[in-house]
KOLTI-235525 format. One record per residue (C-alpha): x, y, z; residue in three letters; residue number from 1. Coordinates in steps of 0.2 Angstrom, whole numbers, always signed. Layout:
[[X; Y; Z]; "Ala"; NUM]
...
REM end
This chain:
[[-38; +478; +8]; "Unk"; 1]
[[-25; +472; -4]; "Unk"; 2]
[[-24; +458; -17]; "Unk"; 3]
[[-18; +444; -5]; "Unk"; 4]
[[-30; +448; +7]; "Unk"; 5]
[[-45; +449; -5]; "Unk"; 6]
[[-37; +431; -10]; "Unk"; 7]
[[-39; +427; +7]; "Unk"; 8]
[[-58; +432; +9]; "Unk"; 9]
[[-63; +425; -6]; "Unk"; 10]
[[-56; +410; -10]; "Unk"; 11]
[[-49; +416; -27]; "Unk"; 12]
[[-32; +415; -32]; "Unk"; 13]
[[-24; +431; -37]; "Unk"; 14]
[[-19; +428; -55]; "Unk"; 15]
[[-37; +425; -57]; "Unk"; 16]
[[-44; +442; -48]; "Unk"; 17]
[[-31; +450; -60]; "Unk"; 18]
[[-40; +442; -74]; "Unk"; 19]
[[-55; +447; -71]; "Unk"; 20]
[[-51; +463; -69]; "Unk"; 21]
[[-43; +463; -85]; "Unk"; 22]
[[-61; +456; -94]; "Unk"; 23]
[[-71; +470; -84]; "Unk"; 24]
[[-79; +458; -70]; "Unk"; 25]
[[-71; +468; -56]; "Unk"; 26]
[[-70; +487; -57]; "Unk"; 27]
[[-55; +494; -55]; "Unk"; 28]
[[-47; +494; -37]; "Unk"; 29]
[[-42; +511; -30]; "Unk"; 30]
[[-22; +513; -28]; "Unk"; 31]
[[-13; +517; -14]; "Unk"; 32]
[[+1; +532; -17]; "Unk"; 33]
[[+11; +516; -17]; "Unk"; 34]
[[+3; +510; -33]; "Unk"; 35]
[[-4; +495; -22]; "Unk"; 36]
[[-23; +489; -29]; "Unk"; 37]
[[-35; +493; -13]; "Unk"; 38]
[[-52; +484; -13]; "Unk"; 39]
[[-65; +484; -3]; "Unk"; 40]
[[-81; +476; +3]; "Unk"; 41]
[[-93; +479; -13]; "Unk"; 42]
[[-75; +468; -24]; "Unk"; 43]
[[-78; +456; -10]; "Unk"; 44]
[[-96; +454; -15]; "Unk"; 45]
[[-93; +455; -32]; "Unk"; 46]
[[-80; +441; -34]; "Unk"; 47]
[[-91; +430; -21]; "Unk"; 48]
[[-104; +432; -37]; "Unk"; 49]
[[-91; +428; -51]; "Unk"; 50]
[[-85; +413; -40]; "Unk"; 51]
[[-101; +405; -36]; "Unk"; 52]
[[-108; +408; -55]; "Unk"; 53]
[[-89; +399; -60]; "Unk"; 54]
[[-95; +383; -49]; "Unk"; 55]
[[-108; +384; -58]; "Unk"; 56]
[[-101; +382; -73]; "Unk"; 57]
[[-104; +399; -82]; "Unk"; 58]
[[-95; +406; -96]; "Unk"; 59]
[[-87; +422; -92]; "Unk"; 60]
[[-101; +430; -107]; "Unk"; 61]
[[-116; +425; -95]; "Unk"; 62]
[[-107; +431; -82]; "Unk"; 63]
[[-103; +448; -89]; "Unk"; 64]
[[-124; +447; -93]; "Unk"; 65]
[[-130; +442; -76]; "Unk"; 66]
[[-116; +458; -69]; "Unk"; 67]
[[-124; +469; -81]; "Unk"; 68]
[[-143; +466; -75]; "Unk"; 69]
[[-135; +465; -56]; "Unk"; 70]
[[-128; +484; -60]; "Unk"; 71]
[[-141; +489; -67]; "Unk"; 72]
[[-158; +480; -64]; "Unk"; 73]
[[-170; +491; -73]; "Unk"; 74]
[[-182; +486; -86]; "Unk"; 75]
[[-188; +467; -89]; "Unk"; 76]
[[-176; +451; -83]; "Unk"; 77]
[[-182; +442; -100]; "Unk"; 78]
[[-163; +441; -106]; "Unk"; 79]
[[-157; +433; -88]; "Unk"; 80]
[[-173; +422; -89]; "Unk"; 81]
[[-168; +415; -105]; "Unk"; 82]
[[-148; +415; -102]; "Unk"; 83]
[[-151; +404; -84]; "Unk"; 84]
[[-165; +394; -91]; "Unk"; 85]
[[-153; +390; -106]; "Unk"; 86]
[[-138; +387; -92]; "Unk"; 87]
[[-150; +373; -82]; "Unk"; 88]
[[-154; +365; -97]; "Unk"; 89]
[[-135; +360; -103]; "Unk"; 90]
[[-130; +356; -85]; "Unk"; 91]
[[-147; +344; -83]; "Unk"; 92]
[[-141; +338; -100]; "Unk"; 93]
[[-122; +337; -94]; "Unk"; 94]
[[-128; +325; -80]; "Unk"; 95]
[[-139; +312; -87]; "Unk"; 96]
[[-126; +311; -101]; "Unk"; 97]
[[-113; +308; -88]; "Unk"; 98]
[[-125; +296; -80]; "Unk"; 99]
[[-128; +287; -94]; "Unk"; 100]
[[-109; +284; -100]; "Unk"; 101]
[[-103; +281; -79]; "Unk"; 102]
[[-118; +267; -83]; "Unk"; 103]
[[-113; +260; -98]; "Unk"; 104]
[[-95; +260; -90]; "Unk"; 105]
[[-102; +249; -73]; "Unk"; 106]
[[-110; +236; -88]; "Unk"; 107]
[[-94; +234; -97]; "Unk"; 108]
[[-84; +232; -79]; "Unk"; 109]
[[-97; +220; -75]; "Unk"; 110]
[[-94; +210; -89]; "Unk"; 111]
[[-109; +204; -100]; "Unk"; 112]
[[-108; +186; -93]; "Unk"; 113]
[[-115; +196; -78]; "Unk"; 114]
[[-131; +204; -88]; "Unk"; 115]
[[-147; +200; -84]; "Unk"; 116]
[[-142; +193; -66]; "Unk"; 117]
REM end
């Protein structure tokens, strides 16, 4: 399949395919004798990953990291333990902080003449 149509199946813009081929999160596509990028259904599954971990937040580092243990799952998962322990931990942080300042922000709306009541 070409770019537009890996696009398509994916959900990810093409600028965005070409940059992750550029930082090594997608191998190389084969080319067609007219220089065209021709992917298939292993860069379909691939991108899926990168695009889910990305809603997720993830920095293109721990996504290189968790790639690496996918392509290579041999010896112990310590390091993918530690990096997704470490990711829960600052999105669990995120949200009570945004909690916290979406609940300060309802007070002042409210008005203190309203606190208490």
């Amino acid at each position: 399949m070409k770019i537009g149509e890996l696009a398509s199946a994916t959900g990810v813009q093409i600028p965005t395919i070409r940059f992750y081929e550029q930082e090594g999160l997608l191998p190389p596509a084969a080319r067609t004798g007219g220089n065209y990028r021709c992917y298939d259904e292993s860069h379909v599954q691939r991108l899926a990953f990168v695009r889910h971990c990305r809603s997720l937040d993830m920095n293109l580092d721990d996504v290189r990291v968790l790639l690496k243990f996918k392509d290579h799952q041999r010896g112990p998962c310590d390091e993918v333990n530690e990096l997704l322990d470490k990711h829960i931990l600052q999105r669990a942080n995120h949200r009570v902080r945004g909690f916290a300042i979406n609940g300060n922000a309802q007070f002042v709306g409210n008005g203190a003449e309203n606190f208490g009541s």
